[in-house]
N, C-alpha and C positions, 0 to 999 in steps of 0.2 A: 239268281233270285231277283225278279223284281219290285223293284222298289214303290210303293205305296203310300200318298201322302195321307198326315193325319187322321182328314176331314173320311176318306177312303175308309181307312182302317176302323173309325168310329165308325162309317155306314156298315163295312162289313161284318161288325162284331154285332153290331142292332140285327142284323140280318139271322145271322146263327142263332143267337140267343133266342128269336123269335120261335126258330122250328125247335127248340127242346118243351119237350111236355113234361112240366111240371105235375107230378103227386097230389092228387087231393088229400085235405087236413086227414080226410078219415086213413085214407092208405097210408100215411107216416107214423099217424097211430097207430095202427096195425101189426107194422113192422116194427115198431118200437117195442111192442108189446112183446112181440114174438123174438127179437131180440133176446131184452131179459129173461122170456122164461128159457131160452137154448143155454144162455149164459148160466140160469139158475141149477137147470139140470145137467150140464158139463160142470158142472161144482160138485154138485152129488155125487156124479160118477167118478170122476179122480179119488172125491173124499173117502167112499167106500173101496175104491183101488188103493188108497195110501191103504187103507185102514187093514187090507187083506192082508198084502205085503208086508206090511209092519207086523201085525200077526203070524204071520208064518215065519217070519226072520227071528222071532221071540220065540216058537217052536225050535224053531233049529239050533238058535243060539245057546236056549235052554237045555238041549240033550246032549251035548259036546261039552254043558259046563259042572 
């Protein structure tokens, strides 16, 4: 591997960082947005999955007891 002095390594980190395209304000809200509401509604659907399973487990528990 070769070796690279500082001053190098600073040019070439200004250099990459230059070619990344940064998100506009609006596209981070966006996704932010969209985010939470996946987040929101994979809450939902687990909750309603507990809630089925838990209900059917009280069915069955209940006839065996």
């Amino acid at each position: 591997m070769a070796t690279t002095n500082p001053i190098q390594f600073i040019q070439q980190v200004r250099a990459e960082v230059a070619k990344v395209v940064w998100p506009t304000r609006r596209e981070v809200l966006l996704t932010t947005v969209m985010v939470f509401i996946m987040a929101a509604l994979t809450a939902v659907f687990f909750a309603l999955v507990d809630l089925g399973i838990r209900g059917g487990l009280q069915l069955i528990l209940s006839a065996f007891s």
